[in-house]
N, C-alpha and C positions, 0 to 999 in steps of 0.2 A: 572021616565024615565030619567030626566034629571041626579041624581043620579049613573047608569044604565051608562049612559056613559063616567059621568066622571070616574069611578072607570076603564072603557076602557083604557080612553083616559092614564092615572096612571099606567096601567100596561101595555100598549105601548114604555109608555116612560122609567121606569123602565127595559124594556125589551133589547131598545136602546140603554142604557147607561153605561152596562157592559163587562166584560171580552175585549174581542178585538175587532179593527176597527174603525172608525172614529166618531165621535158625529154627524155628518150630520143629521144623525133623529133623535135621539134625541133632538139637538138644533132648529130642525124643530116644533119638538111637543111643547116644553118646551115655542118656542116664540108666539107660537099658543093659550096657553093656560097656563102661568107665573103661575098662583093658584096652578097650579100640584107641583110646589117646594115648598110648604109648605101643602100639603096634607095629608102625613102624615109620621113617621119617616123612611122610607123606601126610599121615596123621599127628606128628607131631607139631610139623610145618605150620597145618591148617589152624592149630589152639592157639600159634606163639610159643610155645616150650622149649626154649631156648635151650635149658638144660636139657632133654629128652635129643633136641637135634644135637647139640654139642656130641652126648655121648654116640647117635649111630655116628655122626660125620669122622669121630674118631677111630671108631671100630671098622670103619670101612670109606675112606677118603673119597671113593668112586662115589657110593650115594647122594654126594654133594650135587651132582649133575646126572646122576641116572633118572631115567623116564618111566614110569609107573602108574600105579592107581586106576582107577575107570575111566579117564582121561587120557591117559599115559602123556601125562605133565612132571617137569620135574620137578623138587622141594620148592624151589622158590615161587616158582609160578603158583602151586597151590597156596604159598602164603600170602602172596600181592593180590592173590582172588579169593581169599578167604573172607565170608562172611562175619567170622571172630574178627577181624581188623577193622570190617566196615561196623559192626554193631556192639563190639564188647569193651569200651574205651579201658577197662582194669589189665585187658591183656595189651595194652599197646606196648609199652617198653620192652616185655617181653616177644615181641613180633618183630621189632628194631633189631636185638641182640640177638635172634634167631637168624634174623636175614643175615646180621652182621656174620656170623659162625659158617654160614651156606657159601657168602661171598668171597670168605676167607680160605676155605677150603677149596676153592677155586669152581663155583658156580656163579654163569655169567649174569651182569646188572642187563642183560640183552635180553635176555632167555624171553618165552612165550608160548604161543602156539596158535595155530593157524583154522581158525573158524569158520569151516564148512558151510553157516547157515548163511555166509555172504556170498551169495552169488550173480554172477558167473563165477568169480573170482574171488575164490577163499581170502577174507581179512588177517592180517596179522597180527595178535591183538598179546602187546608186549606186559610184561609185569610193569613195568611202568604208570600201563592204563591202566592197569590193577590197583595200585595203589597210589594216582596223581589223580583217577576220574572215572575210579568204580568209589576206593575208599575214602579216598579225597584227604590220605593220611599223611602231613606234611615231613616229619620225622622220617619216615621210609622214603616218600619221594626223594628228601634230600639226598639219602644214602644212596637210593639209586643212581643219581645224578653224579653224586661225587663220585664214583665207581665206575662212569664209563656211559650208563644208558642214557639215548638218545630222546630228547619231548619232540622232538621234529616226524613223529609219524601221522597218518591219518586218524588216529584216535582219543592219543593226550592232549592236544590242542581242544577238540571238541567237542571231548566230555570233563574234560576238568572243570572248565569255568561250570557246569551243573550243579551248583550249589551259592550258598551264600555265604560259607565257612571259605574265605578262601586264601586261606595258612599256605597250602598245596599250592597253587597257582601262584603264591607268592614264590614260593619256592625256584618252581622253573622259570619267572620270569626274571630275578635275581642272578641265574645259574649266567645269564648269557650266553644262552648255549640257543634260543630261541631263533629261528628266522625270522625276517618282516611276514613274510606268509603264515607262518603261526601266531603272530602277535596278534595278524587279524582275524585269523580265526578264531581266536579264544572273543576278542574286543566286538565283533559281531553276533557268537553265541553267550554273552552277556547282555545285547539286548534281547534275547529269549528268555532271558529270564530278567529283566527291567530291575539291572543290579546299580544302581546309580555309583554308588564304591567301587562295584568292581571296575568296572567303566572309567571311571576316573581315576584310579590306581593305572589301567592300562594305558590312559591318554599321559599319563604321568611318565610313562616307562616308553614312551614311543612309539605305540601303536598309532595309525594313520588311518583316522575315519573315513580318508576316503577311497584308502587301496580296493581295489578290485578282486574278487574273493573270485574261487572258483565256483560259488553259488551265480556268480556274474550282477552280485550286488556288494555296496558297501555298507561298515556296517552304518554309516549316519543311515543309507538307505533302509538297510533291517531295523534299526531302533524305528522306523515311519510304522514301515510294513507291518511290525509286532504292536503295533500301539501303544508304543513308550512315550511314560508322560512327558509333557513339555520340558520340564528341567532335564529330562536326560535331551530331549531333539538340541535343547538350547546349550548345554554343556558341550554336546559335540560341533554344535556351530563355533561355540566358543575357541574350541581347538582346534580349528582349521578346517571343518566343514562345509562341505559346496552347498551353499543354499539352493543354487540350480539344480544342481541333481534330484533334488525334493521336494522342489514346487506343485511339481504334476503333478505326483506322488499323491501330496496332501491334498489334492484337490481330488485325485480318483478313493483318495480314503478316507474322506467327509475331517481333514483335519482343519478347521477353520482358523484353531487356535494356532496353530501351524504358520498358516500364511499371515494370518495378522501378528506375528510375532517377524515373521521374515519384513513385514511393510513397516513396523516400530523401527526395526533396523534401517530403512531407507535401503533396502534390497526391490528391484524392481521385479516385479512379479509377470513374466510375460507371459502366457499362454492363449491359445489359439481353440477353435471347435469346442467340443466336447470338455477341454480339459476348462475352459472359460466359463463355460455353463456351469460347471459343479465349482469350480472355485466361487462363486456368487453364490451359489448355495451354500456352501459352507460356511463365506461370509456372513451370510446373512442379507446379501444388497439386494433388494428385492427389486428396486429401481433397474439395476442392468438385468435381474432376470426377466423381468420384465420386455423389457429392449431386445434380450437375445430371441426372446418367445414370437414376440413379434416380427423380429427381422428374418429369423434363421428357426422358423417352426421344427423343421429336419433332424437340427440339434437335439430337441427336446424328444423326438422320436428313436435317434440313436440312444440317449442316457436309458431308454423304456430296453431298447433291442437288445442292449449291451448290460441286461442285469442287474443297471443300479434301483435302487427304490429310495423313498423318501418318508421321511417317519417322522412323528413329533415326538419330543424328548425334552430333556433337559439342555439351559443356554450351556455351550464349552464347546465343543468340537462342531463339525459338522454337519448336514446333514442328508447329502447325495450320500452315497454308498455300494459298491456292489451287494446283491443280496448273500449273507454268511458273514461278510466283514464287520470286524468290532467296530463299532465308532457311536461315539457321545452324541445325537443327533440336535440342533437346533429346530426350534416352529418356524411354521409360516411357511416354507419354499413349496409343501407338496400341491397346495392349490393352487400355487403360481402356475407350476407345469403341467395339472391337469387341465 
């Protein structure tokens, strides 16, 4: 019986101490009952206890890649998703020299496990993601990396960049092991997070703001969409960004600052209907809104149908908008249109 619960109490904790969220239970159970972190290499895994895994991986070669625990993960996997690696930075060395003992004993830099909560189709969700873009740990990414594992899946590219620490990202983008298709996915999910460095390291490394994502935008397009400041719009113009592609864009996203930075450059700004109308809003030109109110009243009854609204605000961006969209609004347009 006794037995019986501590194998619970093992897969409790185990349970506690991975993917996301905070150690609170874990460190709960863990101080409740200290014998659990040398119970066996699964819990060993999860602390970083390099010495603890050395001794099972010696005692029994096979548990370098046996599948276990309340997961039925193997050693590694629990250590690339352990939350001791993402929150405990005292045990990191020791989580490096653990993986190193797992690897060595011949458990694969591939290893994983397959996430049921994506569906239709279960995601594969490698150690790798575990520790390039759950823990964003660059020491272990590396060792992954040098060992075989691939950043080319649907999940290192697109959770790594998630942070601002971005030691990890440097890592895989260094390794060369990167496709153009990854480089822009990471260079895209960095204007999510309006990382003007990380951005600029990727434009540095070869990413192409204007590649075509499979979101079916690029990312100069997403830095618009997310409302990244001007220096990041104007950094990716700078390295070879289609101002056309963003025109409209700015004009459906009240970005005034936007297009007047495209007209500083002597980029001709063409648009047509609807997209005309709010570019003059954003502007600021009251003069053609005016003209358009007049010529093309219809216009001004589409920006109503179609969601956008009109706010007074502070001068910078602009101020058409669909209603939920961020944007900096300019005075003056909303009386034009009423």
């Amino acid at each position: 019986m006794e037995n019986d619960w501590g194998a619970a109490e093992e897969a409790a904790f185990l349970d506690a101490s991975v993917w996301h969220g905070s150690l609170d239970r874990a460190a709960e159970i863990l101080a409740a009952h200290p014998e659990i972190g040398g119970s066996s290499i699964y819990t060993a895994a999860i602390l970083g206890d390099d010495a603890a895994v050395r001794r099972f991986v010696t005692a029994d070669p096979a548990s370098a890649t046996a599948k276990g625990g309340p997961r039925h993960w193997d050693a590694l996997t629990y250590l690339c998703f352990s939350k001791y690696l993402r929150l405990d930075p005292a045990r990191s060395d020791g989580f490096v020299r653990a993986a190193q003992a797992l690897l060595g004993a011949g458990a694969s830099a591939s290893t994983g496990f397959y996430d049921d909560s994506h569906q239709p189709k279960p995601e594969f969700e490698s150690a790798l993601y575990g520790a390039a873009g759950v823990a964003h740990h660059a020491a272990l990414t590396r060792l992954l990396v040098e060992s075989g594992a691939d950043p080319n899946d649907e999940e290192v590219p697109y959770h790594s960049p998630e942070t601002y620490d971005n030691a990890a990202l440097h890592v895989l983008v260094e390794s060369g092991k990167l496709t153009d298709n990854s480089l822009t996915t990471m260079l895209l999910r960095k204007s999510d997070w309006h990382d003007y460095k990380g951005i600029e390291y990727l434009l540095e490394h070869g990413a192409d703001p204007n590649r075509m994502t499979r979101w079916r935008r690029s990312a100069l397009q997403q830095a618009l969409l997310r409302d990244n400041a001007l220096r990041i719009i104007e950094l990716l113009l700078d390295r070879g960004g289609d101002p056309a592609s963003v025109a409209g864009l700015a004009a459906r996203h009240g970005r005034g600052d936007v297009l007047d930075l495209l007209k500083r450059r002597g980029i001709p700004i063409e648009l047509d209907g609807v997209e005309r109308l709010l570019a003059a809003c954003a502007r600021n030109q009251a003069d053609i809104v005016r003209a358009i109110r007049a010529d093309s009243p219809e216009l001004v009854a589409q920006v109503i149908a179609g969601g956008w609204h009109v706010a007074g605000g502070v001068r910078g961006h602009g101020q058409c908008r669909r209603r939920g969209a961020a944007a900096r609004p300019r005075r003056g347009c909303a009386r034009r249109l009423s």
